[in-house]
C-alpha positions in Angstrom: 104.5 -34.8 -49.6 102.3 -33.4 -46.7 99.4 -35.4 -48.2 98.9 -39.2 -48.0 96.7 -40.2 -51.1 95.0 -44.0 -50.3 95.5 -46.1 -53.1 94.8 -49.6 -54.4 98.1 -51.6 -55.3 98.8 -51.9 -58.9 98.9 -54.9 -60.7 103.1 -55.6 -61.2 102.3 -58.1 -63.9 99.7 -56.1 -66.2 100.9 -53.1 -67.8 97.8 -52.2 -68.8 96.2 -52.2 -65.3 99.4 -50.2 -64.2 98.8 -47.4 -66.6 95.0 -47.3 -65.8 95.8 -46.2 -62.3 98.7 -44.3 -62.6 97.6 -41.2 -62.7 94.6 -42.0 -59.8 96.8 -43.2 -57.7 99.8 -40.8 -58.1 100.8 -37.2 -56.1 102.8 -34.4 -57.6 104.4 -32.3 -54.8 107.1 -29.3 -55.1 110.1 -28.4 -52.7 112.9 -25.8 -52.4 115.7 -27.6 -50.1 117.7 -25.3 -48.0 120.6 -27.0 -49.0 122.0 -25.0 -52.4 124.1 -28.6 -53.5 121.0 -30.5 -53.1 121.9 -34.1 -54.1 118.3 -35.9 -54.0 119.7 -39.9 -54.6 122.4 -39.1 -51.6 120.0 -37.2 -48.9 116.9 -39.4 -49.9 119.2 -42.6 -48.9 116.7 -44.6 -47.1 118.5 -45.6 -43.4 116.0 -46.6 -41.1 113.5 -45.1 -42.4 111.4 -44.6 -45.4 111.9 -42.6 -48.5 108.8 -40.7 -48.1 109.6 -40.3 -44.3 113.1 -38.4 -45.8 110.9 -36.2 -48.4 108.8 -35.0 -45.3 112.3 -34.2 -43.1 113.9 -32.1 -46.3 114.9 -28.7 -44.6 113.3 -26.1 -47.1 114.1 -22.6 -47.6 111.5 -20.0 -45.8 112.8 -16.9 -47.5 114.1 -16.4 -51.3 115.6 -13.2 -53.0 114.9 -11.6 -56.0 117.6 -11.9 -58.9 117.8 -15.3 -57.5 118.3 -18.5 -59.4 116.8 -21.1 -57.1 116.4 -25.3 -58.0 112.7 -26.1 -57.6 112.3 -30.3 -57.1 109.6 -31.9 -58.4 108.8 -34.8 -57.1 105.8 -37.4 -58.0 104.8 -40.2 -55.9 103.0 -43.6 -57.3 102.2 -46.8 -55.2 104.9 -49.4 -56.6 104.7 -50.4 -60.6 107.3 -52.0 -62.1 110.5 -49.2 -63.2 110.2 -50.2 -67.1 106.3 -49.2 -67.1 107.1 -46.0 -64.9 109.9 -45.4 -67.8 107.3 -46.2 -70.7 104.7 -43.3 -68.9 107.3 -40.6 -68.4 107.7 -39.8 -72.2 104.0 -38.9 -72.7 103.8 -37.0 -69.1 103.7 -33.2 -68.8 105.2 -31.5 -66.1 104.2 -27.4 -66.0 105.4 -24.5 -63.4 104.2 -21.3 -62.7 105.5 -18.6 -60.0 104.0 -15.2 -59.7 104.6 -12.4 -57.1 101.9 -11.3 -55.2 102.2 -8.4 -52.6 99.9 -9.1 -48.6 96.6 -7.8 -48.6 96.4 -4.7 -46.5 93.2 -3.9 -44.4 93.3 -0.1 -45.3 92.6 -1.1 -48.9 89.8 -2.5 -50.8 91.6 -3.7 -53.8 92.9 -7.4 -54.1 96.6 -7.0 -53.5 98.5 -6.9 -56.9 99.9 -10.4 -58.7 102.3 -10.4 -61.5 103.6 -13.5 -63.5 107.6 -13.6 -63.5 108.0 -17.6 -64.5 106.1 -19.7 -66.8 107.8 -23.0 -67.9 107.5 -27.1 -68.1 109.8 -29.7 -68.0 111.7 -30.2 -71.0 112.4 -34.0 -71.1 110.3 -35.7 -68.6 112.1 -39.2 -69.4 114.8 -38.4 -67.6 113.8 -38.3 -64.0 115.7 -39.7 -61.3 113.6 -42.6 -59.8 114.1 -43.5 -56.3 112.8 -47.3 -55.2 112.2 -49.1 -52.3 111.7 -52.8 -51.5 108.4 -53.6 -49.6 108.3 -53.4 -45.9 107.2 -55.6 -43.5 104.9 -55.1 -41.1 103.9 -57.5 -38.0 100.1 -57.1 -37.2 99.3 -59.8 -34.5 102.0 -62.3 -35.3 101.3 -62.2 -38.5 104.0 -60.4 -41.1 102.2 -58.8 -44.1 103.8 -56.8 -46.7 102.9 -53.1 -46.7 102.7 -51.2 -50.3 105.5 -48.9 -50.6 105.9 -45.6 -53.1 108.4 -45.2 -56.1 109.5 -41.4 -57.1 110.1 -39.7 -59.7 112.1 -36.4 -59.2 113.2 -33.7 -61.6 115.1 -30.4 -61.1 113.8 -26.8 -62.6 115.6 -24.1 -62.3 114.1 -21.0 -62.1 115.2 -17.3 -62.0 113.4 -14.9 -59.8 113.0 -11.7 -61.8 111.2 -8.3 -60.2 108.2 -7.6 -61.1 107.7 -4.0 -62.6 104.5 -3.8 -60.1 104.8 -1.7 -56.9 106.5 -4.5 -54.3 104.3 -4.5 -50.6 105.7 -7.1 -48.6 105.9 -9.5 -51.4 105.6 -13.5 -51.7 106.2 -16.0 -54.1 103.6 -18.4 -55.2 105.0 -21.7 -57.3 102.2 -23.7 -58.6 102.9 -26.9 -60.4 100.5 -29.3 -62.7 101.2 -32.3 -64.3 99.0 -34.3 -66.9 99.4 -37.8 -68.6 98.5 -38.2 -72.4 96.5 -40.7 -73.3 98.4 -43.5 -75.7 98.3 -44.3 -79.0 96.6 -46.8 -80.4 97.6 -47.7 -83.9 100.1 -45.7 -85.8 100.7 -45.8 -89.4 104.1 -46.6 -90.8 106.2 -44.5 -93.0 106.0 -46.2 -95.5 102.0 -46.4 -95.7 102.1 -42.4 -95.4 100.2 -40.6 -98.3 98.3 -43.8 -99.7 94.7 -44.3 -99.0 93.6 -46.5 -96.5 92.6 -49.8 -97.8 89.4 -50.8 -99.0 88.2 -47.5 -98.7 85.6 -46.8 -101.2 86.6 -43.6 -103.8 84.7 -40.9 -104.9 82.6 -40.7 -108.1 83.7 -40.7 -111.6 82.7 -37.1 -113.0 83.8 -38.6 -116.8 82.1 -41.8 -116.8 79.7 -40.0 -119.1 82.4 -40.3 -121.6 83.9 -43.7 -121.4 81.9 -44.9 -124.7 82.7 -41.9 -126.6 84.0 -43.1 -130.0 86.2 -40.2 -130.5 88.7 -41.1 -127.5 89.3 -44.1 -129.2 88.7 -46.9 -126.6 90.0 -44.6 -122.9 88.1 -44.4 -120.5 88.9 -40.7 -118.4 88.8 -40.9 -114.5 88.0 -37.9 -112.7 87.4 -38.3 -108.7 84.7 -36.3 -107.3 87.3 -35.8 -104.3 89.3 -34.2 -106.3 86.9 -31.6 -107.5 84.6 -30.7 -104.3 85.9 -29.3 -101.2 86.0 -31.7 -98.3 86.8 -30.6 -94.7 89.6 -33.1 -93.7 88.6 -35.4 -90.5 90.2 -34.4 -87.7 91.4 -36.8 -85.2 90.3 -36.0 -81.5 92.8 -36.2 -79.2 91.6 -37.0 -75.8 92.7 -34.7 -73.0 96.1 -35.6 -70.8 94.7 -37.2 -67.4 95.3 -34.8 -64.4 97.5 -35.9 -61.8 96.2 -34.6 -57.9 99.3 -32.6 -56.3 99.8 -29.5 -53.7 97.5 -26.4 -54.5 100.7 -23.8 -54.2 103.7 -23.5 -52.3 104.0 -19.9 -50.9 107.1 -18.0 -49.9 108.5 -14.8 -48.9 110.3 -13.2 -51.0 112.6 -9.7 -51.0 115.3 -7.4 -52.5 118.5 -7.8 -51.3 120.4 -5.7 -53.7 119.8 -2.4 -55.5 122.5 -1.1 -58.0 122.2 1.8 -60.4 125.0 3.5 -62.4 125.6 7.4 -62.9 128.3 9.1 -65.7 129.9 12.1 -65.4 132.0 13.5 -67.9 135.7 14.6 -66.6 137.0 18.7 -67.5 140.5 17.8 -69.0 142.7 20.3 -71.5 142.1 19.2 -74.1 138.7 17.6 -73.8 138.5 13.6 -73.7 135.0 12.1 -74.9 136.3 9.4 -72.0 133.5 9.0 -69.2 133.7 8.0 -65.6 131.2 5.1 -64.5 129.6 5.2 -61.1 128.2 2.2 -59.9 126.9 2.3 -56.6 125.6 -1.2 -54.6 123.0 -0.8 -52.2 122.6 -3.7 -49.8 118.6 -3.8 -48.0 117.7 -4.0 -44.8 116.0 -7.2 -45.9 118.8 -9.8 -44.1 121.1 -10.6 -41.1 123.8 -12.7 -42.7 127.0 -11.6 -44.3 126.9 -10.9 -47.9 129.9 -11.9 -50.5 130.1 -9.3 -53.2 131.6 -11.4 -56.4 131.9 -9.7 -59.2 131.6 -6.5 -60.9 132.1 -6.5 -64.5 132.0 -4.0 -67.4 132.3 -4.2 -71.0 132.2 -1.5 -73.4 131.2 -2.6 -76.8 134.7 -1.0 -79.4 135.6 0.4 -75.9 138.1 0.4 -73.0 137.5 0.3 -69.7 139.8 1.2 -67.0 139.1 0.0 -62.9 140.1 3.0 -61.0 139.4 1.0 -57.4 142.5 0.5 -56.5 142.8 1.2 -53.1 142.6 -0.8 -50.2 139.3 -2.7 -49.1 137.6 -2.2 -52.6 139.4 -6.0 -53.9 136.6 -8.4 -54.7 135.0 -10.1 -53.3 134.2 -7.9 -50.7 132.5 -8.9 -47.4 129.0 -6.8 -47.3 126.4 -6.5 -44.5 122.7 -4.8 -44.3 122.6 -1.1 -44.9 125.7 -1.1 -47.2 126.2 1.6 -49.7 129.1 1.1 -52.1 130.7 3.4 -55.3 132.8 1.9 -57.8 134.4 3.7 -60.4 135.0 2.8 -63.8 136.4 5.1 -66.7 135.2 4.5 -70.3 136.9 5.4 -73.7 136.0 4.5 -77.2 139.2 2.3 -79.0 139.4 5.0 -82.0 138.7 7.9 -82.0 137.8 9.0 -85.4 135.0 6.2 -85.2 133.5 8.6 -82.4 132.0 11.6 -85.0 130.8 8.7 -87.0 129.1 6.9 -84.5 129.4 8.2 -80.7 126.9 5.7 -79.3 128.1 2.1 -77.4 126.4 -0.2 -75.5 127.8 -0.8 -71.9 127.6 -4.2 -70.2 127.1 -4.4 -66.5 126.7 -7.7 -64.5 127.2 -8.0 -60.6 127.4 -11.5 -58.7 126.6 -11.3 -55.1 126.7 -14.7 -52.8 124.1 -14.5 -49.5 125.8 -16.4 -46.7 122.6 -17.6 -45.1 124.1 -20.8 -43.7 128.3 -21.3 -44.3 128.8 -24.1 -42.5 127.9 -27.8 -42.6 125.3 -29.5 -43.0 123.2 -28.0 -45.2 125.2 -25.5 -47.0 123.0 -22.5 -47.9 124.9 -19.9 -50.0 122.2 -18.7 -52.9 123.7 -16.6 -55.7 122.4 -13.0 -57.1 123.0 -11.8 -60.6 122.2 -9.0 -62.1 123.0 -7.7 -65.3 121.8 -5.2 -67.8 123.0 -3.5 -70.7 122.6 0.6 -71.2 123.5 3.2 -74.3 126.5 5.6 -73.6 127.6 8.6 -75.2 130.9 9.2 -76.4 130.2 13.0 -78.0 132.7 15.0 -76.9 131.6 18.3 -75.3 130.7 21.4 -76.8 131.9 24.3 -73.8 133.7 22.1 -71.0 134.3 23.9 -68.1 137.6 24.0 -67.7 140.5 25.4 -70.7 139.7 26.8 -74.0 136.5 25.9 -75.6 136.8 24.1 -79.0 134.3 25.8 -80.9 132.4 29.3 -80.4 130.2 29.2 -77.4 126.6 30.7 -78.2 126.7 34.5 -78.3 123.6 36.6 -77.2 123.3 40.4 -77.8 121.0 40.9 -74.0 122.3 39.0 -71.5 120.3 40.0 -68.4 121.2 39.2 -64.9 118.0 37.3 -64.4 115.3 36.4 -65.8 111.4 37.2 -64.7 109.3 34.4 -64.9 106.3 35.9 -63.1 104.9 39.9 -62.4 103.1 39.2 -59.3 105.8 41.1 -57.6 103.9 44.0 -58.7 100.5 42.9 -57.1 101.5 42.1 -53.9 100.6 44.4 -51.1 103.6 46.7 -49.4 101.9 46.6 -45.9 103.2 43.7 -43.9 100.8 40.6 -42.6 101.9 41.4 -39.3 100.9 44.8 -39.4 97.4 44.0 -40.6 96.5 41.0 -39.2 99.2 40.0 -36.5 97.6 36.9 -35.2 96.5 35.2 -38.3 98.0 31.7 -40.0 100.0 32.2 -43.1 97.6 32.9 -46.0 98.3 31.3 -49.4 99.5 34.8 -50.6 102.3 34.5 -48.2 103.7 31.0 -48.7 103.5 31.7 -52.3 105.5 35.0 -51.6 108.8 35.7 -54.0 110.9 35.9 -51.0 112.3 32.8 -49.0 109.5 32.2 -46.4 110.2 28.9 -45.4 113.9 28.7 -43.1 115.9 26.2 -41.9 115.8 24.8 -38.2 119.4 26.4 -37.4 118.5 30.0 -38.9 115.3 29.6 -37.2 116.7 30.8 -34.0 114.0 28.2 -32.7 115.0 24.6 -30.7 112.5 22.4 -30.3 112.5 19.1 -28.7 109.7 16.8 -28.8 108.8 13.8 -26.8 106.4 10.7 -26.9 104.8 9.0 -24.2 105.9 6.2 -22.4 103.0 3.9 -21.8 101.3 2.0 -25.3 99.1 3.9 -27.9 96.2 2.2 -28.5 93.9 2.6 -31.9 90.8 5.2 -30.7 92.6 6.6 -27.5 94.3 10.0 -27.1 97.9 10.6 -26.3 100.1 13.7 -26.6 103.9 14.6 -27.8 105.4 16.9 -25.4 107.1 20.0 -26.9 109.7 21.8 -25.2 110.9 24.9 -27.0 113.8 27.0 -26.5 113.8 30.6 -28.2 117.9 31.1 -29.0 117.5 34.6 -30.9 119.6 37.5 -29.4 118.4 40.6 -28.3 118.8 43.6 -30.6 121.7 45.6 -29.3 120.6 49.5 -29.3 123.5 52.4 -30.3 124.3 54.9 -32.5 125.6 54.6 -35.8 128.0 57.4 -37.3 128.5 56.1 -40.4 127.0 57.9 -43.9 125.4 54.5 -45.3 123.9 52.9 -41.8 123.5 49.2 -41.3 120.6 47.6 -42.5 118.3 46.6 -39.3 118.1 42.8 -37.9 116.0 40.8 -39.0 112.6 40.8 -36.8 112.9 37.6 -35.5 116.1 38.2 -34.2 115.6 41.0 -32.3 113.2 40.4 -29.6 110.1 38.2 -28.1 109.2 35.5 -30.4 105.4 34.4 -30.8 104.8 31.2 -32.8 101.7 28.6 -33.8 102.8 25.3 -34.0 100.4 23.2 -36.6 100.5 19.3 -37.5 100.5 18.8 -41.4 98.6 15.2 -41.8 100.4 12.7 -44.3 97.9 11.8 -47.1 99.3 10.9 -50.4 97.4 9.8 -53.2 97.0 5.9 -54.9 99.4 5.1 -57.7 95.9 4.5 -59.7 94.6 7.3 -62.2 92.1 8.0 -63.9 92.5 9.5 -67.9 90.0 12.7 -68.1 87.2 12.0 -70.5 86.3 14.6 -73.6 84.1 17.2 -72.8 80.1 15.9 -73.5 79.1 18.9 -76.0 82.8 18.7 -77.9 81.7 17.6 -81.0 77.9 20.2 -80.7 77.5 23.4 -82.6 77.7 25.6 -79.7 75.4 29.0 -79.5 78.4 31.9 -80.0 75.5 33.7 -77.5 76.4 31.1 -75.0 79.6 31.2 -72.7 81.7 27.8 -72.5 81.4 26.3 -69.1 83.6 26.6 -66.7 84.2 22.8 -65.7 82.4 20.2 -67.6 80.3 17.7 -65.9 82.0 14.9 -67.0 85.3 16.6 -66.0 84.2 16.9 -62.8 83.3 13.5 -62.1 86.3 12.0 -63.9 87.9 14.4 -61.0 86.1 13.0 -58.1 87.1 9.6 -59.3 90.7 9.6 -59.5 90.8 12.0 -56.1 90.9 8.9 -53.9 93.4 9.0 -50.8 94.2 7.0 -48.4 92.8 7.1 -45.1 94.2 9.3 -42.5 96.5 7.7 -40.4 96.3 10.1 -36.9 94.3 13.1 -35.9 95.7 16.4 -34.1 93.0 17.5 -31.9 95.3 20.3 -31.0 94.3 23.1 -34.1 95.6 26.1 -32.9 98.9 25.9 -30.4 100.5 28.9 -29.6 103.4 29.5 -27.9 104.9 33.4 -26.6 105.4 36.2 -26.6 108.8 34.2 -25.6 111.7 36.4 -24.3 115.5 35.6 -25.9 116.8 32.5 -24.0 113.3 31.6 -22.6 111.6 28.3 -22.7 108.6 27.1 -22.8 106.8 23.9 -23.1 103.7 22.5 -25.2 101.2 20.4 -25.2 99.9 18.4 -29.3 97.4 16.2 -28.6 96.1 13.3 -31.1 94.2 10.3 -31.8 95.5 7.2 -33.6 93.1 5.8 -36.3 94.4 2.5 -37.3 97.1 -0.1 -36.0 100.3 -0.5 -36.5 103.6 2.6 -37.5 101.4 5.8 -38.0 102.8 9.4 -37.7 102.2 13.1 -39.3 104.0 14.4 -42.0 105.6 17.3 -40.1 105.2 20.1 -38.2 105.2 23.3 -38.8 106.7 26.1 -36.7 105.2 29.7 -37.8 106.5 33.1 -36.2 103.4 35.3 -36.3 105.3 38.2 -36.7 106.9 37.5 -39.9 104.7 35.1 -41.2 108.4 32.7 -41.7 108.0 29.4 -41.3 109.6 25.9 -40.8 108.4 22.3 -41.4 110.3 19.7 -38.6 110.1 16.1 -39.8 112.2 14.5 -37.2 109.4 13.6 -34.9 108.4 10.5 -32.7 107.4 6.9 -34.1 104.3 6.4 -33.2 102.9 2.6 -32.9 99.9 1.8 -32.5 98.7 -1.5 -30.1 95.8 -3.6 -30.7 94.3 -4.5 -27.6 
């Protein structure tokens, strides 16, 4: 369609000359209309203009969903040949599709971005295309009118669902790629009735038994045995020639995203006496993905030898509901088997769920745009009823143990830890692996902190290469500890040290790296299968381990630098402030940031991680 192909006019009188240059002189293109009732004999109405003018001014779609059914037009344009030798080519004509998903190449990363087939089909019956004709134009070149050669199409619809792809999705795009191919005729065909006789005048094969044609004891018969029949012969094989390809568009690429996400979670209700009924959740997540209004359908369930009850019967929850980006939606659904005393025979069902969501891209005329979702799937539920429910009498004997202790030990490093504090030994060092890996509770919330800290970017652009800083003010909201005397036999245990005085804190930036979805299977050790020396010690890490390790260790590159290693902050008096200075450098364009940071008191060696920080984007100059 975007591509005039120069042609010489076909021969309207000789069908042979018409099938000759068919497939030279025709163009297979591919659309997706915008229009969702897209009638191609009433919008392709010639007025004014000319049909392939009206193919070139078809409004086409520029974004598809996933879980989309969308109409795909093909469409192949020939220089004018008579309709009745168009309709005698179409039979033998082959019509293919193909649309993969393929996620945008990313500069950070040396692999070719990911592609995964999700449609593979043809055109069924190519005969029945709708053909579109026009008469011949004229044309005035200096007073003289000439006729100019006009184009006859053929159009057919395909409808094709858009499945996801089980690869990871980065900013994915659809790729349709069409081919089309005419087989070559045949020449002579043999009738039915002909079939299984030997051709005529075909010589046959040698008589193995002439030997024995004047034998006297067979009394005058000659036998006949056909050499044909006895040897082996390789039957001839008719070449077929290859179909003739048809030129047409190299791809047609789109963008493509989710627009939906829907999962389902059971929970199993505490009733006296217990029910093997379950309660369905199904919760609709609408994406970010779209800035139109969203019609959700249908929900429907089906239990297979089950009930199923709709317990959303409040207001607003009527389908169809009107949905916008950002949506998150719970619908409940309680589930019961028809008989029960099928359920200790066979506690298992299948349970049908299919949702139907309309996208409102355009509502109103002309060009009515409103593409349909549908998802369904089909899951195994359990109807066993249960063993100890939590609430009312338990209907058999729960599980009886003679020791029952309090809690269980799963490690003894308790006993290996030192009983001298950090912050008496070394009170200005980081938090050593021994202490985050302490049995007590090192790591705090924000709020029991006693800490506020506010942080703030800068106001003018980050460029890749150049340093700028976040501004940290920080507020220390401990109280105090208030001195006295205690009378009491069993005193009260004393405050907790951060809470009782000057606070004196590092701040450190934790850099996000997080590994590639790609690994790598560890290979045997090399001397597995040797008789090893019992002299000789096994080694500690194998070569081979070692590089299989190095290997599959690859990581992405970091996104920013701290320059700023070592900030600290204090001593800092209850109800001080102070303010702070992390400076960095941005590596690469585009939305960058750290993965938090952390907040250690030195005193205690406690700690907290704040990931609530600044956006950071990066400029290119």
């Amino acid at each position: 369609m975007d591509t005039t192909i120069a042609s010489t006019p076909l021969d309207r009188h000789g069908t042979g000359d018409s099938e000759r240059v068919f497939p030279s002189g025709s163009y297979l293109s591919y659309l997706v209309p915008l229009a969702t009732n897209f009638n191609p004999e009433t919008a392709l109405r010639p007025s004014g203009s000319s049909r392939k003018a009206k193919f070139e001014g078809v409004q086409q779609r520029d974004l598809l969903f996933f879980d989309e059914t969308v109409d795909i037009y093909l469409v192949l344009r020939t220089p004018r040949v008579d309709e009745d030798v168009l309709r005698s080519c179409l039979p033998r004509l082959t019509v293919n599709l193909e649309a993969q998903v393929v996620n945008a190449h990313t500069s950070d990363r040396e692999n070719p971005p990911s592609a995964e087939v999700i449609y593979r089909g043809a055109v069924e019956d190519t005969s029945s295309a709708i053909i579109l004709t026009d008469g011949l134009e004229q044309i005035s070149l200096d007073g003289q009118k000439e006729e100019q050669e006009t184009y006859i199409h053929a159009v057919w619809k395909l409808s094709v669902f858009l499945p996801r792809p089980r690869m990871r999705l980065q900013a994915p795009s659809v790729v349709f790629a069409a081919s089309a191919g005419l087989e070559q005729a045949q020449v002579g065909r043999s009738d039915a009735a002909d079939a299984g006789y030997m051709q005529s005048s075909a010589p046959c094969g040698l008589n193995l038994l002439e030997a024995f044609a004047h034998d006297p004891m067979l009394g005058g018969i000659k036998p006949q045995l056909s050499a044909v029949r006895v040897s082996r012969v390789a039957p001839v094989s008719q070449t077929k020639d290859p179909p003739r390809l048809i030129k047409g568009m190299t791809s047609l690429r789109l963008k493509i995203y989710p627009i939906v996400h829907a999962r389902v979670r059971f929970s199993c209700p505490n009733t006296t006496p217990p029910s093997p009924a379950l309660i369905a959740i199904i919760e609709v997540d609408f994406t970010p993905f779209f800035e139109c209004e969203a019609m959700l359908e249908k929900i429907a369930v089906s239990v297979t030898d089950g009930v199923v009850d709709d317990l959303n019967t409040q207001d607003g929850m009527d389908l169809p509901l009107s949905c916008v980006a950002h949506d998150h939606l719970a619908f409940l659904y309680k589930l019961a088997p028809k008989q029960l005393d099928l359920v200790s025979k066979n506690p298992t069902r299948d349970l049908d769920i299919a949702i139907e969501v309309k996208i409102l891209v355009r509502p109103e005329e002309p060009d009515i745009c409103t593409p349909t979702l549908t998802m369904a799937w089909t899951t195994n539920i359990d109807f066993t009823l249960p063993v100890n429910p939590g609430f009312g009498q338990p209907m058999t004997q729960p599980i009886q143990r003679s020791h029952r202790p309090s809690q269980l030990s799963i490690s003894g490093g308790v006993d290996t830890q030192s009983l001298i504090s950090p912050s008496i030994t070394r009170p200005d060092a980081l938090p050593s692996l021994e202490a985050a890996t302490a049995p007590r509770p090192l790591e705090t919330t924000l709020p029991d902190f006693g800490i506020t800290m506010t942080f703030t970017g800068p106001s003018h652009p980050i460029y890749a290469g150049e340093e700028f800083v976040w501004t940290v003010f920080v507020v220390n909201r401990s109280r105090p500890e208030q001195g006295g005397t205690n009378h009491n036999r069993n005193p009260s245990p004393k405050p907790p040290a951060h809470l009782a005085g000057a606070r004196k804190l590092a701040l450190h930036a934790i850099p996000r790296r997080r590994r590639n979805d790609l690994r790598v299977v560890r290979p045997p050790s090399a001397g597995g299968g040797m008789k090893r020396d019992p002299a000789i010690a096994d080694a500690v890490m194998d070569e081979n381990v070692v590089h299989a390790m190095q290997r599959s260790s690859a990581i992405d590159d970091t996104e920013i630098i701290c320059l700023s290693a070592d900030v600290r902050i204090g001593p800092l008096a209850p109800d001080a402030c102070a303010v702070a200075e992390l400076r960095f450098v941005a590596l690469r364009e585009g939305v960058v940031g750290v993965e938090a940071v952390r907040i250690v008191d030195l005193a205690t060696q406690e700690h907290v991680d704040v990931r609530e920080l600044p956006v950071v984007v990066v400029q290119s100059r």
